[in-house]
C-alpha positions as CSV (number, residue, x, y, z in Angstrom):
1,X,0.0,0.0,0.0
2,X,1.1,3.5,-0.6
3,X,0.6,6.4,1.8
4,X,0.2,10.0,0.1
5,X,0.0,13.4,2.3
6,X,-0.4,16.6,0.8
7,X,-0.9,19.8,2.6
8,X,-4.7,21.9,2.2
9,X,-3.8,25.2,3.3
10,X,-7.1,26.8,2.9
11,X,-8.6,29.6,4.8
12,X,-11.7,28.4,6.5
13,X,-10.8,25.0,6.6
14,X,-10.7,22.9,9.4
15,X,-8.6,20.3,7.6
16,X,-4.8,21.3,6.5
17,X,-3.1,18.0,5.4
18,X,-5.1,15.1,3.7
19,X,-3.8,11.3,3.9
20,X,-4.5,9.6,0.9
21,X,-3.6,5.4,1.2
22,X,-4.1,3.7,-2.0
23,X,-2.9,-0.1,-3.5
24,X,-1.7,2.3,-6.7
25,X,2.0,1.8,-6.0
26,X,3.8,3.3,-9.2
27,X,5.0,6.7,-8.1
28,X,6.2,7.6,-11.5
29,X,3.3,7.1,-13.2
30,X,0.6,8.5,-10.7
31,X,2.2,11.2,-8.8
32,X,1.0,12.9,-5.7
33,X,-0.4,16.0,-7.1
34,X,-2.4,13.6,-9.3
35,X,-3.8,11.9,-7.0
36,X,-4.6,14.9,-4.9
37,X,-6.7,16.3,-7.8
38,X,-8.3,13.1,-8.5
39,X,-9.5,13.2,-4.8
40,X,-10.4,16.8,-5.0
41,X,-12.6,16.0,-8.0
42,X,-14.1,13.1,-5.8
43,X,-15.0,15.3,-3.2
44,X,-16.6,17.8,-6.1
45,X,-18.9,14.8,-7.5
46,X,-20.0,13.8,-3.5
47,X,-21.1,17.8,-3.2
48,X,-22.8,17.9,-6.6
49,X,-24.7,14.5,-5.2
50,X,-25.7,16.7,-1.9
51,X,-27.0,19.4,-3.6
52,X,-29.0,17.0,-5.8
53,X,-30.6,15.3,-2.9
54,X,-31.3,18.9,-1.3
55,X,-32.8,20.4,-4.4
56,X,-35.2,17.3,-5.0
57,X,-36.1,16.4,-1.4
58,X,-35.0,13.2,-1.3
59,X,-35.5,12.9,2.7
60,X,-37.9,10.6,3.0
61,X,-38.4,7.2,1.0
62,X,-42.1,6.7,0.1
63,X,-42.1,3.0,-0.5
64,X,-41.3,0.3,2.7
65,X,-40.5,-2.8,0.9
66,X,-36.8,-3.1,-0.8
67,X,-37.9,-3.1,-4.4
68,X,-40.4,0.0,-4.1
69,X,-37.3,2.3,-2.5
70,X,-34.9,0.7,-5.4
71,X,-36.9,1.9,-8.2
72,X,-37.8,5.3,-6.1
73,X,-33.4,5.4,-6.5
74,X,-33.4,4.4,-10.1
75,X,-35.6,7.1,-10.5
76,X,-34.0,9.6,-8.8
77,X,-30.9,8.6,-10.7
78,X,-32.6,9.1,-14.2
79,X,-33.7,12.5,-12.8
80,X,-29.9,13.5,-11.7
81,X,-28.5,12.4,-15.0
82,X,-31.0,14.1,-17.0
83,X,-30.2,17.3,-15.1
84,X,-26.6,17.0,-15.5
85,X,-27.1,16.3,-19.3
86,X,-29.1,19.8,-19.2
87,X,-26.1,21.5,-17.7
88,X,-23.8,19.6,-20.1
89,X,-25.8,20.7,-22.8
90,X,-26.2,24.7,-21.0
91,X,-22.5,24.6,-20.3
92,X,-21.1,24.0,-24.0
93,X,-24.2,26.3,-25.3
94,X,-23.1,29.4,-22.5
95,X,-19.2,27.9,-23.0
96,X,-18.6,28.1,-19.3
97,X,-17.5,25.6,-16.8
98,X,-20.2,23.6,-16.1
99,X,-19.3,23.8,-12.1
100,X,-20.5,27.4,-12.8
101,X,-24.3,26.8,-13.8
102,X,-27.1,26.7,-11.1
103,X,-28.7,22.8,-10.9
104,X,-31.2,23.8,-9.7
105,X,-31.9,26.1,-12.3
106,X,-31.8,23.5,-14.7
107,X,-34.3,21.0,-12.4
108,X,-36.6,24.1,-12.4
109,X,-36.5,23.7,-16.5
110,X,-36.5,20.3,-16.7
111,X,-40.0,20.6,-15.1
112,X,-41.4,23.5,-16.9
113,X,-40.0,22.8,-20.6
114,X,-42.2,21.5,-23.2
115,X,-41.7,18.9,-25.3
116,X,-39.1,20.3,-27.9
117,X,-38.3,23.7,-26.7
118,X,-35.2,25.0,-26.9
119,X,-32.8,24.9,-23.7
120,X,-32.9,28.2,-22.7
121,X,-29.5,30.4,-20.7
122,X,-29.4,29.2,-17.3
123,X,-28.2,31.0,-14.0
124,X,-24.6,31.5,-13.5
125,X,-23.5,31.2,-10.2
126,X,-20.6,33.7,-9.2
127,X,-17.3,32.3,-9.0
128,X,-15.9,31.7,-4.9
129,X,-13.4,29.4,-5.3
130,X,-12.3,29.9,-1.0
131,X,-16.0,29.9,-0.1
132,X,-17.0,28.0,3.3
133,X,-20.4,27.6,4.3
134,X,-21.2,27.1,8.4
135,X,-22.3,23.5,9.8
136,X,-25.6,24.2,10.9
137,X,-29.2,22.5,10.7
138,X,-31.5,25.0,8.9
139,X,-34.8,23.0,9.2
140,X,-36.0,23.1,12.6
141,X,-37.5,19.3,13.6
142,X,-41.1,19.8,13.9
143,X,-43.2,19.8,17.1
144,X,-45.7,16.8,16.5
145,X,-45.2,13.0,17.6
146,X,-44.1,10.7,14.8
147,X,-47.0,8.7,13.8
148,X,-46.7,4.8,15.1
149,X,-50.1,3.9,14.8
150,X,-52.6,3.5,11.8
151,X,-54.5,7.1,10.9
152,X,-57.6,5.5,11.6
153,X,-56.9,4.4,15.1
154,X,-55.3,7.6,15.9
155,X,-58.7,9.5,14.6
156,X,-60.5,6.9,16.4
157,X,-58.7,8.0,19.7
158,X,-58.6,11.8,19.3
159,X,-62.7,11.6,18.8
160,X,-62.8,9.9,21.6
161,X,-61.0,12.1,23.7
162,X,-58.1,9.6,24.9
163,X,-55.8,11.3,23.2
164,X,-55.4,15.4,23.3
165,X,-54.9,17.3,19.9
């Protein structure tokens, strides 16, 4: 195994020296700084996967049985790789990175285009390359007890007056 460290240096960043250990043992032929932008691009396609599940809600699986929540994912994948062809497609068309181009911009026209219209510009986001965003919930949990009864008893209940609202 080989054991790679290269140094972050970023303001804002809690991390300053990343340990890479790979089985990839020619040095020659895959250098350090290779490998530190191959992880760097790894780290870019786990954010662009975040924001996906954040812009499409993906919190809460509606099916309970293992096939209905693998084709809720298959879907969701379809819909992710038809919203990065979009910016593909947007990025080549506005001839900017495609990093630059707002996803959710381009989910919002996914659902609003008609068949055959014409991909319209879509938002540029400004370029921060040293930008770091706080740690910090920003839905609040909500103040009602999960439900772990049927509906129909719990309406049964509340009528009745066992239960308060």
């Amino acid at each position: 195994m080989r054991h790679l460290r290269y140094p972050v240096g970023r303001p804002g960043f809690r991390t300053t020296e990343v340990t890479l250990v790979t089985t990839v043992l020619d040095a020659e032929l895959y250098p350090l700084l290779a490998f530190a932008e191959l992880y760097r691009q790894r780290w870019q396609a786990k954010q662009h996967l975040k924001e996906f599940i954040i812009s499409i809600s993906i919190y809460i699986w509606i099916c309970n049985i293992v096939d209905g929540v693998l084709k809720e994912m298959y879907v969701f994948a379809m819909a992710y790789n038809l919203a990065r062809a979009v910016l593909c497609a947007a990025a080549r068309r506005q001839r900017l990175p495609i990093g630059r181009l707002s996803f959710i911009d381009a989910v919002r026209w996914l659902r609003s285009a008609k068949q055959g219209s014409a991909l319209c510009k879509l938002v540029v986001n400004p370029d921060r390359p040293g930008r770091v965003e706080p740690r910090v919930v920003k839905r609040r949990p909500k103040n009602y007890d999960r439900m772990t009864r049927p509906r129909a008893e719990l309406r049964r209940r509340l009528l009745e007056g066992t239960v308060a609202a």
